[in-house]
PyMOL Python script that loads the backbone (N, CA, C, O; Angstrom):
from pymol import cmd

cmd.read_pdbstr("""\
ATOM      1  N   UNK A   1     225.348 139.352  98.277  1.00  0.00           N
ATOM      2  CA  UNK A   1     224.451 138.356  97.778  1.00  0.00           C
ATOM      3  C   UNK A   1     224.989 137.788  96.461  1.00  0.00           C
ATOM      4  O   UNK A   1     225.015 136.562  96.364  1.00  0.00           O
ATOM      5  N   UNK A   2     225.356 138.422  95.588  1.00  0.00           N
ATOM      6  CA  UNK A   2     225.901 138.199  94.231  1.00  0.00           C
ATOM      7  C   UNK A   2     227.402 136.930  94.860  1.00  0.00           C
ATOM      8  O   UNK A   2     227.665 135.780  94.510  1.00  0.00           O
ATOM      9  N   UNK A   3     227.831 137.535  95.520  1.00  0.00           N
ATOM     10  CA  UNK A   3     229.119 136.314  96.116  1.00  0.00           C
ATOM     11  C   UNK A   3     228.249 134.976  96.349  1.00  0.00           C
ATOM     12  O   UNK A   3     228.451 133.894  95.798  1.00  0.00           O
ATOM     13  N   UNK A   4     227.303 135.260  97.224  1.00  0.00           N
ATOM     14  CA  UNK A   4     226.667 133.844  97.136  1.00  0.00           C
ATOM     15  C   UNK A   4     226.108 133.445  96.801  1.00  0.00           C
ATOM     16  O   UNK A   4     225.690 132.422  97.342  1.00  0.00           O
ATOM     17  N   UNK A   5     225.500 133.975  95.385  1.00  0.00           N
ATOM     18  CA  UNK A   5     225.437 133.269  94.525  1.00  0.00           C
ATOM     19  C   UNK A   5     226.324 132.550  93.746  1.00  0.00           C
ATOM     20  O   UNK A   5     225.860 131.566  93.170  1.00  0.00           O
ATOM     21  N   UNK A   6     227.861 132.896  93.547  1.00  0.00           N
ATOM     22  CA  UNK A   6     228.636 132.693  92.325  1.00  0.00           C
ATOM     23  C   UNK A   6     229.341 130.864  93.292  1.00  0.00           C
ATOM     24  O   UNK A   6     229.495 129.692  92.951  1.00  0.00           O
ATOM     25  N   UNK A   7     229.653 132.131  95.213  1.00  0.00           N
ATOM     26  CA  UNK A   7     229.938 130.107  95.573  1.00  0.00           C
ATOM     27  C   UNK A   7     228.953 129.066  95.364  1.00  0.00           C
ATOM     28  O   UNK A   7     229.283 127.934  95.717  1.00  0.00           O
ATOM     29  N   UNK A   8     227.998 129.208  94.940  1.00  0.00           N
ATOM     30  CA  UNK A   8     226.874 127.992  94.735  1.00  0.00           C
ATOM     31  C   UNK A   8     226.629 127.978  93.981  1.00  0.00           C
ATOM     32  O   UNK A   8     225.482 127.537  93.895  1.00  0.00           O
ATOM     33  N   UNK A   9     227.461 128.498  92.217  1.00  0.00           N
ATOM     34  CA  UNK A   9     227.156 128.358  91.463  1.00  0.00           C
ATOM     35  C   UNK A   9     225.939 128.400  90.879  1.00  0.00           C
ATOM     36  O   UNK A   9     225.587 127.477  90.144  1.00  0.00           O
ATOM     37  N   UNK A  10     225.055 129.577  91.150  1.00  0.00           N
ATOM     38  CA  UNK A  10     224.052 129.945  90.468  1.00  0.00           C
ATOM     39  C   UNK A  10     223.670 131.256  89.669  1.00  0.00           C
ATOM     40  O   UNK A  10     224.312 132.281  89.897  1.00  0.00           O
ATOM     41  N   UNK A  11     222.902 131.257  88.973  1.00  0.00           N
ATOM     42  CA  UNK A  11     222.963 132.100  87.646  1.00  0.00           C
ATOM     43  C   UNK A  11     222.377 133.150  88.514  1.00  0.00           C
ATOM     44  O   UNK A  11     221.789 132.641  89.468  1.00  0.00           O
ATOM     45  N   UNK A  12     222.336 134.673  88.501  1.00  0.00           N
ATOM     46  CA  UNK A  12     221.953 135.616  88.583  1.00  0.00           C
ATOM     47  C   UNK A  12     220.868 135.674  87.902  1.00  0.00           C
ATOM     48  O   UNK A  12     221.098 135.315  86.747  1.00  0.00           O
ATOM     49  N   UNK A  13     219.435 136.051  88.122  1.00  0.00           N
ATOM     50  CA  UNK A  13     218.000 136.397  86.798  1.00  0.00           C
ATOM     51  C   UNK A  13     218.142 137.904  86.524  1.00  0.00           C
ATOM     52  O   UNK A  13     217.666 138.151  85.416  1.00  0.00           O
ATOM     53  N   UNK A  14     218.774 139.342  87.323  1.00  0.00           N
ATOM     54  CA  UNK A  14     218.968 140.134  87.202  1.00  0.00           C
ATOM     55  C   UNK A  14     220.086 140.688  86.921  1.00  0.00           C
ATOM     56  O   UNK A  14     220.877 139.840  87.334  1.00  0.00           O
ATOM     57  N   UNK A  15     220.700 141.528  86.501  1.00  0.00           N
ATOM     58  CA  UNK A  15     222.113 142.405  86.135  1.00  0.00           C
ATOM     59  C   UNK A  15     222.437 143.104  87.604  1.00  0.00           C
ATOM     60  O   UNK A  15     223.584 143.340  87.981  1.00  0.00           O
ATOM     61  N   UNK A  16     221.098 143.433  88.464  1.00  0.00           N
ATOM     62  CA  UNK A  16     221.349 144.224  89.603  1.00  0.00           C
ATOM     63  C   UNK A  16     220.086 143.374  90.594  1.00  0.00           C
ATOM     64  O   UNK A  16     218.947 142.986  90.333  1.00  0.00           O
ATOM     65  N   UNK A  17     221.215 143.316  92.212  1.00  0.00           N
ATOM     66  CA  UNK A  17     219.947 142.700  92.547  1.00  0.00           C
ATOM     67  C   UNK A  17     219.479 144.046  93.898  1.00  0.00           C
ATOM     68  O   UNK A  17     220.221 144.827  94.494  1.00  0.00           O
ATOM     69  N   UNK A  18     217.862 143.836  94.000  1.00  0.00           N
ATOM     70  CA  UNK A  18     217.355 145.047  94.721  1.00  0.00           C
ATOM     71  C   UNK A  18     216.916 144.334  95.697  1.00  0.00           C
ATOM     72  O   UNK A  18     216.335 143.251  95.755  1.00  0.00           O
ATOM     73  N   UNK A  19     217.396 145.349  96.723  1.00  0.00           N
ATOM     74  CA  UNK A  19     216.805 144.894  98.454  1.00  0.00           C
ATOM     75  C   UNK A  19     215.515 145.490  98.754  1.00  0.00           C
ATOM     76  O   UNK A  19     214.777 145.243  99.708  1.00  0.00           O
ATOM     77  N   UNK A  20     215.316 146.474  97.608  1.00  0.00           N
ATOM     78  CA  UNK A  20     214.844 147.999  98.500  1.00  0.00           C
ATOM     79  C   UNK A  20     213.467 147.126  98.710  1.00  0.00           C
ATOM     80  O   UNK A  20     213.428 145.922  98.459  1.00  0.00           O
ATOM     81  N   UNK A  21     212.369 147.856  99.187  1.00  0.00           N
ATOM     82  CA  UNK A  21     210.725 147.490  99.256  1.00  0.00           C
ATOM     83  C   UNK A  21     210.240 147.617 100.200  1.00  0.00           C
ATOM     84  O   UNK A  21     210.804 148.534 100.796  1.00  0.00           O
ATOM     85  N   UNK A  22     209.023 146.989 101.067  1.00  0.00           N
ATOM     86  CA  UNK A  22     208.461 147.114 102.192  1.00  0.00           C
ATOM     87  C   UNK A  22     209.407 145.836 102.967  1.00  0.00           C
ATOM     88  O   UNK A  22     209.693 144.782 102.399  1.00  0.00           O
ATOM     89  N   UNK A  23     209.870 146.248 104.595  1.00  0.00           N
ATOM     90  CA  UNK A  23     210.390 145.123 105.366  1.00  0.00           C
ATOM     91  C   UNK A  23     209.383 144.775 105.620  1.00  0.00           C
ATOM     92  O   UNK A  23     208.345 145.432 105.550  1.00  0.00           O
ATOM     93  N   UNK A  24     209.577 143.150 106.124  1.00  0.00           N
ATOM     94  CA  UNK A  24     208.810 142.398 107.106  1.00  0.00           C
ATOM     95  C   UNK A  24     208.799 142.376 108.945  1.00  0.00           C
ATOM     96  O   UNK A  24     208.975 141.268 109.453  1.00  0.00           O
ATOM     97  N   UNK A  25     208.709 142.905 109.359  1.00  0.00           N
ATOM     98  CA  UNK A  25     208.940 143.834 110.497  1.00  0.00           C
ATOM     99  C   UNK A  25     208.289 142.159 111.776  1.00  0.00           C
ATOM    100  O   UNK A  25     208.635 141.830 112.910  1.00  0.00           O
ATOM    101  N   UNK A  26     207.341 141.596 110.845  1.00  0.00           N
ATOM    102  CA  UNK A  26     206.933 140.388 111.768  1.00  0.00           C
ATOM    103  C   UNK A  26     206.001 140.795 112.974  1.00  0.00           C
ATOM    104  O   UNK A  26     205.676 140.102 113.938  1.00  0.00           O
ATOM    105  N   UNK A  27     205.753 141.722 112.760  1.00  0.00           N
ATOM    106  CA  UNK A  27     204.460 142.788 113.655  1.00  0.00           C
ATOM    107  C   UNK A  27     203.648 141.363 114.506  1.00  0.00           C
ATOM    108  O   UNK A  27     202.990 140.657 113.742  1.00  0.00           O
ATOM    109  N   UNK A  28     203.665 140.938 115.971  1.00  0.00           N
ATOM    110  CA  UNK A  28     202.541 140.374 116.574  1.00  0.00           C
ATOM    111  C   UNK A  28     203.482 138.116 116.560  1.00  0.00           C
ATOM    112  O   UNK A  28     203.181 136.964 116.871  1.00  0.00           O
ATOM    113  N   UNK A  29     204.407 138.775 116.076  1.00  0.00           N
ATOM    114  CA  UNK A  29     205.050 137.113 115.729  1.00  0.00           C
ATOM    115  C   UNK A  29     205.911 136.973 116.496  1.00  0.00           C
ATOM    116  O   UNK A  29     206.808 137.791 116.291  1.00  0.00           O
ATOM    117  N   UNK A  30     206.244 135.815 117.942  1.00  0.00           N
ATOM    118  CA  UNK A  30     207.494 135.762 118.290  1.00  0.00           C
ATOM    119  C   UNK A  30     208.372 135.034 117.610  1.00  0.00           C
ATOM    120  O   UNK A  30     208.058 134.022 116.983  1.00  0.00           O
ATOM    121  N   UNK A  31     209.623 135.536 117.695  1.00  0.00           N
ATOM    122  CA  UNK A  31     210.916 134.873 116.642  1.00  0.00           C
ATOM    123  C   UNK A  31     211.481 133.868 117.638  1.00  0.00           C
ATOM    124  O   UNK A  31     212.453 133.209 117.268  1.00  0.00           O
ATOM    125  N   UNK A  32     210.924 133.652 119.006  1.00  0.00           N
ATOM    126  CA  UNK A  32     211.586 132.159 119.034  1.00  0.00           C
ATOM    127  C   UNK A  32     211.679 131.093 118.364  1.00  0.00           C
ATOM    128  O   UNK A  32     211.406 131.381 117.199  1.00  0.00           O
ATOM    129  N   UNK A  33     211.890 130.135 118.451  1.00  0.00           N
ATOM    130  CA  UNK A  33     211.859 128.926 117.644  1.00  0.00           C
ATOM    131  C   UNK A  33     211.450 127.812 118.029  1.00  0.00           C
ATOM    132  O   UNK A  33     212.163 127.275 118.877  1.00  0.00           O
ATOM    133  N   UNK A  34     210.032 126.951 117.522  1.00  0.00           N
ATOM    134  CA  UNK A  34     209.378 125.905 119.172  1.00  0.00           C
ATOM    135  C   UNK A  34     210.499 124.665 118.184  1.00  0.00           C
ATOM    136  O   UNK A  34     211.289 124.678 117.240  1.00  0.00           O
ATOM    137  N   UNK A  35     210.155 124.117 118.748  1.00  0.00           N
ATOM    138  CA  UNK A  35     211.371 122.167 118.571  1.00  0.00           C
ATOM    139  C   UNK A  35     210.656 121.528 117.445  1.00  0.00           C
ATOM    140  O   UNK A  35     211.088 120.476 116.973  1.00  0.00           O
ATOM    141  N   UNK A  36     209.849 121.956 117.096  1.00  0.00           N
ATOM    142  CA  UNK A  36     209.255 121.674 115.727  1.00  0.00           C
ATOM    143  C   UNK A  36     210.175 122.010 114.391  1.00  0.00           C
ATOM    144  O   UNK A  36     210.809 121.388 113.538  1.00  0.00           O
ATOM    145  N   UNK A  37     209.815 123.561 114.783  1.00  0.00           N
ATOM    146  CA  UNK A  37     210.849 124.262 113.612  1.00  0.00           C
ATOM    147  C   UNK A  37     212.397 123.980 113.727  1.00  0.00           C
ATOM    148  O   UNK A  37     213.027 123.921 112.671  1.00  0.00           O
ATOM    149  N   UNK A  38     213.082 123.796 114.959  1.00  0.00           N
ATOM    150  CA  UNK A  38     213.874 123.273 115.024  1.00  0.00           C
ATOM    151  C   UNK A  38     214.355 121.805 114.664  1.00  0.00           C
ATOM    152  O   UNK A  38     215.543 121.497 114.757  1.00  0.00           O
ATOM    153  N   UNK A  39     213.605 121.121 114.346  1.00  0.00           N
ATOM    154  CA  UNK A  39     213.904 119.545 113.704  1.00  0.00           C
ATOM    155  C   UNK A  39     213.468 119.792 112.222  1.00  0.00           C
ATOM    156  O   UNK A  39     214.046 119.079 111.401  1.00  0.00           O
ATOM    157  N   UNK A  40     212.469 120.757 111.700  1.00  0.00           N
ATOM    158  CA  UNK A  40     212.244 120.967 110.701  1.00  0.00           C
ATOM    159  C   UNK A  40     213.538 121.523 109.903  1.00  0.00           C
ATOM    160  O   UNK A  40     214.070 120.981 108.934  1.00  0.00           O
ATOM    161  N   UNK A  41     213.860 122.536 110.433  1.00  0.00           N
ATOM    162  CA  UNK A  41     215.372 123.323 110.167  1.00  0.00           C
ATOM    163  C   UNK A  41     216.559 121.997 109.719  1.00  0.00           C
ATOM    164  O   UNK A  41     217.159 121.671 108.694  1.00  0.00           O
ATOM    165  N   UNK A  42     216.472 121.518 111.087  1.00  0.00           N
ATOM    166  CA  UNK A  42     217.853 120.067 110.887  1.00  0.00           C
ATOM    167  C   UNK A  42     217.618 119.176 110.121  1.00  0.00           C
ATOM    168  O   UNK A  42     218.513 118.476 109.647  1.00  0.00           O
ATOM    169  N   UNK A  43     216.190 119.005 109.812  1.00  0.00           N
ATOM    170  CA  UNK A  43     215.826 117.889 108.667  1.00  0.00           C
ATOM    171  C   UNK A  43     216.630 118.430 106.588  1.00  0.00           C
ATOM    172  O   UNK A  43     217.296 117.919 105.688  1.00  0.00           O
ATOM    173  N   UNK A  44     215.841 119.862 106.949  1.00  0.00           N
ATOM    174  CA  UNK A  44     216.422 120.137 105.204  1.00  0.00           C
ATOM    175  C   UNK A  44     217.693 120.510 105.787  1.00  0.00           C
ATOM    176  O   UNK A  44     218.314 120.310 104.743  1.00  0.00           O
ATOM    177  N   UNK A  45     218.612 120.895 106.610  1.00  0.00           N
ATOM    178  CA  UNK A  45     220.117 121.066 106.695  1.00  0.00           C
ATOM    179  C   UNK A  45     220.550 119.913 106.084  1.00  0.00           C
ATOM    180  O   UNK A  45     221.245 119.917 105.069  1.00  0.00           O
ATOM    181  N   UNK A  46     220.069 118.653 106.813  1.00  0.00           N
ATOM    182  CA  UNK A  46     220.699 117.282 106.727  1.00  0.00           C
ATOM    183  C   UNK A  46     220.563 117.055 104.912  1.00  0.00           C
ATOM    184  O   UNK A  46     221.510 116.707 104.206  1.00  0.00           O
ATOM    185  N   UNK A  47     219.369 117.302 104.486  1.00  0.00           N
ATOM    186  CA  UNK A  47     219.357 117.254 102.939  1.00  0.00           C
ATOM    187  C   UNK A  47     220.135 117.805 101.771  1.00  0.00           C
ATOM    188  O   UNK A  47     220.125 117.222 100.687  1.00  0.00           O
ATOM    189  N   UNK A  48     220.636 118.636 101.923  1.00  0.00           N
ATOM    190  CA  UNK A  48     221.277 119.894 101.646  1.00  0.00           C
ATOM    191  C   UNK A  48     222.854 119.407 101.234  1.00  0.00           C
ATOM    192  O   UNK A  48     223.440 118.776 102.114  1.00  0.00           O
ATOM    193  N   UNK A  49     223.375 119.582 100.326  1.00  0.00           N
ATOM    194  CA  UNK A  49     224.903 118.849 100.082  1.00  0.00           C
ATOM    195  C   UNK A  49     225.881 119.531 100.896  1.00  0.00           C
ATOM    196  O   UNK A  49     225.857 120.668 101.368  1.00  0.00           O
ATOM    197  N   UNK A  50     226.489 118.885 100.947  1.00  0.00           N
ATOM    198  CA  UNK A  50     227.885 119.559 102.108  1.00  0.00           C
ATOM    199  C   UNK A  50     228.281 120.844 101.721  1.00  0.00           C
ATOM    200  O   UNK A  50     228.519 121.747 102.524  1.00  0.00           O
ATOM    201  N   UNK A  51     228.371 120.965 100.242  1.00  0.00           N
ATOM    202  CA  UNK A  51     228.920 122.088  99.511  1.00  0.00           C
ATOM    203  C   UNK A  51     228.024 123.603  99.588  1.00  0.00           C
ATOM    204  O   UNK A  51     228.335 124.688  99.097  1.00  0.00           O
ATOM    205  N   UNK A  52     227.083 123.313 100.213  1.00  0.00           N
ATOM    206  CA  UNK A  52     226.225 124.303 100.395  1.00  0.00           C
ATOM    207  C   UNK A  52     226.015 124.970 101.815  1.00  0.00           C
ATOM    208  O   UNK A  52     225.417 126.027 102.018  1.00  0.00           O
ATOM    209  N   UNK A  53     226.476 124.347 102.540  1.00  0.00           N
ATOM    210  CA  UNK A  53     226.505 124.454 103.887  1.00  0.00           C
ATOM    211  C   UNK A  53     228.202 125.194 104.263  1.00  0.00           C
ATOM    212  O   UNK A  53     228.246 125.881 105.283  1.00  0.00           O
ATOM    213  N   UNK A  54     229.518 125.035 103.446  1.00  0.00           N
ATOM    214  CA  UNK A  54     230.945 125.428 103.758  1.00  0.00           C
ATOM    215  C   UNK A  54     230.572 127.039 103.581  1.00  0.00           C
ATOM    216  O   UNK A  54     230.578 127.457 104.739  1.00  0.00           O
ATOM    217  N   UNK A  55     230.349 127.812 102.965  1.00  0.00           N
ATOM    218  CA  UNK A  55     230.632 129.314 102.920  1.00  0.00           C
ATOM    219  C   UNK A  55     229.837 129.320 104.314  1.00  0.00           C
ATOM    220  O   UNK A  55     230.221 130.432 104.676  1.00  0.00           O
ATOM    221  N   UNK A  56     229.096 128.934 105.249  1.00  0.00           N
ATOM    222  CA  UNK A  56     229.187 129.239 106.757  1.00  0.00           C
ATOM    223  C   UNK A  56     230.186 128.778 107.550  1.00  0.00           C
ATOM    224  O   UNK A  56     229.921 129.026 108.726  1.00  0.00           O
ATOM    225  N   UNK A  57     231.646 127.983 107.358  1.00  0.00           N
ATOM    226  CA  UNK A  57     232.447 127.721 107.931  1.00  0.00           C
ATOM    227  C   UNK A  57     233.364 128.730 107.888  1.00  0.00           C
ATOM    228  O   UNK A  57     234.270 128.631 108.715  1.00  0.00           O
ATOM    229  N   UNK A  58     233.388 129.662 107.169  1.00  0.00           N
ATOM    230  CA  UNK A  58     234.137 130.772 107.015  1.00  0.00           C
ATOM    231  C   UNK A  58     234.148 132.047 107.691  1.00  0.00           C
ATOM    232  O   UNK A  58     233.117 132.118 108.360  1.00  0.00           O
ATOM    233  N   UNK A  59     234.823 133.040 107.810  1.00  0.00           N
ATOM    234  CA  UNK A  59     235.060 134.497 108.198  1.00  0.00           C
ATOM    235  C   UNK A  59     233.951 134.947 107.114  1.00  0.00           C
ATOM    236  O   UNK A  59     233.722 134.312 106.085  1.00  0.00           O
ATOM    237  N   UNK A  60     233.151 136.404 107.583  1.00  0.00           N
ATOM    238  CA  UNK A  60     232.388 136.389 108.210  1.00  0.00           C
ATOM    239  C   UNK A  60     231.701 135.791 109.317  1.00  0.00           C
ATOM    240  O   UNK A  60     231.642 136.187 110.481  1.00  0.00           O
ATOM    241  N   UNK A  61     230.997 134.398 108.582  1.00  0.00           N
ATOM    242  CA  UNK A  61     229.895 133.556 109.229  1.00  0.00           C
ATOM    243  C   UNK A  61     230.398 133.020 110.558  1.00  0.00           C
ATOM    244  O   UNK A  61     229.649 132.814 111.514  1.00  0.00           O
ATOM    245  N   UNK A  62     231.940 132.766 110.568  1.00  0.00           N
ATOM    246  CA  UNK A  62     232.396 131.906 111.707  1.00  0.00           C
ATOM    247  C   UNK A  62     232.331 133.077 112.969  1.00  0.00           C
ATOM    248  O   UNK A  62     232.826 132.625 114.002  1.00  0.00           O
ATOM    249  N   UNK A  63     231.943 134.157 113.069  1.00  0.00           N
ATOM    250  CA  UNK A  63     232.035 134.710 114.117  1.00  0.00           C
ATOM    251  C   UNK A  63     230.721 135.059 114.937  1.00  0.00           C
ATOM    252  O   UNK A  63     230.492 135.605 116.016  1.00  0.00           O
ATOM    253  N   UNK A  64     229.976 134.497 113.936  1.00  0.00           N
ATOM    254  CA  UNK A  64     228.489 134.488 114.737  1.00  0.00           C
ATOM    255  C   UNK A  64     228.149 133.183 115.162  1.00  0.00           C
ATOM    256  O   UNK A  64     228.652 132.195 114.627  1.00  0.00           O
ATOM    257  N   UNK A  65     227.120 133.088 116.326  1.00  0.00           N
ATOM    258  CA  UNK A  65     227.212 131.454 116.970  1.00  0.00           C
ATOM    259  C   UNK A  65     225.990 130.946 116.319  1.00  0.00           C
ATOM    260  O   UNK A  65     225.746 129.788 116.658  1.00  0.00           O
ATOM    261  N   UNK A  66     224.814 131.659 115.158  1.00  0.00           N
ATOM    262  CA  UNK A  66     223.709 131.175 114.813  1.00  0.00           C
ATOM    263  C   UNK A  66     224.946 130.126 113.751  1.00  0.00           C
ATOM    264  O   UNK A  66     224.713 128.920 113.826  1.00  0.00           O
ATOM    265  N   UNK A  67     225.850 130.422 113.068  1.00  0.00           N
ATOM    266  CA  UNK A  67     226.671 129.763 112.025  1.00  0.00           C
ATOM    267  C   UNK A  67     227.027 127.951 112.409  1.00  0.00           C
ATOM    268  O   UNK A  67     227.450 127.105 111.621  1.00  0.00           O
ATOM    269  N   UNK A  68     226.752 127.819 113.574  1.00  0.00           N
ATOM    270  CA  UNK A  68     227.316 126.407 113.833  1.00  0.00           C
ATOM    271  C   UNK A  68     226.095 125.727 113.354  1.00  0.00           C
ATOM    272  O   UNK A  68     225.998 124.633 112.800  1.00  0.00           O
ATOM    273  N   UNK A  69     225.157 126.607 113.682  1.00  0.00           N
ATOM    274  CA  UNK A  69     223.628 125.469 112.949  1.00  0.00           C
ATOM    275  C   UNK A  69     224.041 125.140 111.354  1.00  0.00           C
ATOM    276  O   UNK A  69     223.275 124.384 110.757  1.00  0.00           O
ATOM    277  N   UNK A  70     225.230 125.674 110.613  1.00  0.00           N
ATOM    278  CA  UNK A  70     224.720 125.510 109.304  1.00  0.00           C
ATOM    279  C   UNK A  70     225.964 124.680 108.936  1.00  0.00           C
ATOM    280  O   UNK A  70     226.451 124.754 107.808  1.00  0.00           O
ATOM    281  N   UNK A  71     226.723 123.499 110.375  1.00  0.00           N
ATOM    282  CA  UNK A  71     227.698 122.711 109.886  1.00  0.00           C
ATOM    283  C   UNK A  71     227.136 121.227 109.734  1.00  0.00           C
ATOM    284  O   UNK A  71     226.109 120.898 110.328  1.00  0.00           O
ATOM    285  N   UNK A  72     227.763 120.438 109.008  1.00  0.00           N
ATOM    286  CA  UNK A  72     226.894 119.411 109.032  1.00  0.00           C
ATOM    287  C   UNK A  72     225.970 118.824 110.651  1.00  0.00           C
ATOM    288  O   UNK A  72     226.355 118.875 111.819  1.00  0.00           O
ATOM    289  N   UNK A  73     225.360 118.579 110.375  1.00  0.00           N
ATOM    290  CA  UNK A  73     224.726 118.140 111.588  1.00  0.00           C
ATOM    291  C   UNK A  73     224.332 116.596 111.829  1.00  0.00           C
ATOM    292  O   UNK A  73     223.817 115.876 110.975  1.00  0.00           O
ATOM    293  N   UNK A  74     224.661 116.220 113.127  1.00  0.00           N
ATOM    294  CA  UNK A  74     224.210 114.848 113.270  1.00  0.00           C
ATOM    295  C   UNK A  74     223.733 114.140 112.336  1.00  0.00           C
ATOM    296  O   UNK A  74     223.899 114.542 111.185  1.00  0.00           O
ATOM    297  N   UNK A  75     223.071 113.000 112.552  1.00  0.00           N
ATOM    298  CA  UNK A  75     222.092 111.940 111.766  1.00  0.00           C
ATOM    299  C   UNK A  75     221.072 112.120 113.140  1.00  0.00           C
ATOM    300  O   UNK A  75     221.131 111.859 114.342  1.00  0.00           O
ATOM    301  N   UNK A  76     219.845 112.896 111.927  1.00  0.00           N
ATOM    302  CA  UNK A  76     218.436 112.622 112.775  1.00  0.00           C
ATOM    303  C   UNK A  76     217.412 111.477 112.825  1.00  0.00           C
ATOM    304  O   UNK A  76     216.664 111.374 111.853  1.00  0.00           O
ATOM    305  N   UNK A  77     217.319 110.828 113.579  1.00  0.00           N
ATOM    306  CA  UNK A  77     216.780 109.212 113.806  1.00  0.00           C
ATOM    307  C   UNK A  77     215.065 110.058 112.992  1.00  0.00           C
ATOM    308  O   UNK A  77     214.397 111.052 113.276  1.00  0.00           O
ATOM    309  N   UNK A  78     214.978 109.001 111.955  1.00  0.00           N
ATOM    310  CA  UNK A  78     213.344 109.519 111.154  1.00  0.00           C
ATOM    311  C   UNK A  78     213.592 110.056 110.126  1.00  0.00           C
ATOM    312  O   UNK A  78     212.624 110.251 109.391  1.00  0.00           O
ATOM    313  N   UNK A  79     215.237 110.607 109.547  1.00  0.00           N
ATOM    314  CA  UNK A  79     215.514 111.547 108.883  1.00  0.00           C
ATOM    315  C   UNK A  79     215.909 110.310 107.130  1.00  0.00           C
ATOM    316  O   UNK A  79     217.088 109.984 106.991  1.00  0.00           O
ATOM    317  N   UNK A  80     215.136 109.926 106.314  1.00  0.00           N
ATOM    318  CA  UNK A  80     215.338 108.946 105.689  1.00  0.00           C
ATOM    319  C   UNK A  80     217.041 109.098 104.976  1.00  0.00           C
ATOM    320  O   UNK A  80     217.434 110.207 104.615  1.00  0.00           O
ATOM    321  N   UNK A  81     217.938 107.846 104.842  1.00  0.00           N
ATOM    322  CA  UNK A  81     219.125 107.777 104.440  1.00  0.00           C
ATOM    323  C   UNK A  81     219.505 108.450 103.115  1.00  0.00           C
ATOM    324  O   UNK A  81     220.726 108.522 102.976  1.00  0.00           O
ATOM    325  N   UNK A  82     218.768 108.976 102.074  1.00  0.00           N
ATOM    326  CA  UNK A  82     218.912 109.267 100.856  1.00  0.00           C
ATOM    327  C   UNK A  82     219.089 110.396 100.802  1.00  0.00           C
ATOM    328  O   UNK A  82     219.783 110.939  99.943  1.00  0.00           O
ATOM    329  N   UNK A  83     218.326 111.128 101.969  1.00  0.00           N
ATOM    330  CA  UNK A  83     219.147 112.665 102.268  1.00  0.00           C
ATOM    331  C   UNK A  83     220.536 112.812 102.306  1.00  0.00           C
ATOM    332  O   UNK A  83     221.016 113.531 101.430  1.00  0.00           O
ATOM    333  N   UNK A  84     221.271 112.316 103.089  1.00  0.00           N
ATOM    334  CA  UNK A  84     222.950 112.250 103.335  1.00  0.00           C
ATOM    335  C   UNK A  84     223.649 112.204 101.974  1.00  0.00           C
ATOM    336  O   UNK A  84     224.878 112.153 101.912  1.00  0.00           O
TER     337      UNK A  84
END
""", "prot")
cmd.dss("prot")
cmd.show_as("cartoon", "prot")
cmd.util.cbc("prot")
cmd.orient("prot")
């Protein structure tokens, strides 16, 4: 986590960062995804500067197939121009 913070150039608020605590286990929730959340997802991708989206073009990330969602993505028709 500390790595990704430093590629995105952001400040650390802690000296140490902690995972530990209660998980979210999502008890009673399916983790599919309806086409809602999915255009919702591609809408802030599309917002998002290019530079924030490359540490998923890389080893690690490139070997998992959720990683292609986080390359630039199309132009979404509705998606206003000032995002890009």
């Amino acid at each position: 986590m500390a790595n990704l913070l430093r590629f995105l150039d952001l400040e650390q608020s802690q000296a140490a960062l902690d995972f530990g605590g209660r998980k979210n286990r999502s008890l009673g929730y399916s983790s599919a995804l309806a086409a809602v959340e999915e255009k919702d997802c591609a809408e802030v991708l599309e917002c998002l500067p290019p530079r924030y989206l490359e540490i998923f073009q890389r080893p690690p990330y490139t070997h998992f197939a959720w990683s292609r969602r986080f390359s630039r993505p199309a132009p979404i028709p509705g998606v206003p121009a000032q995002c890009r």
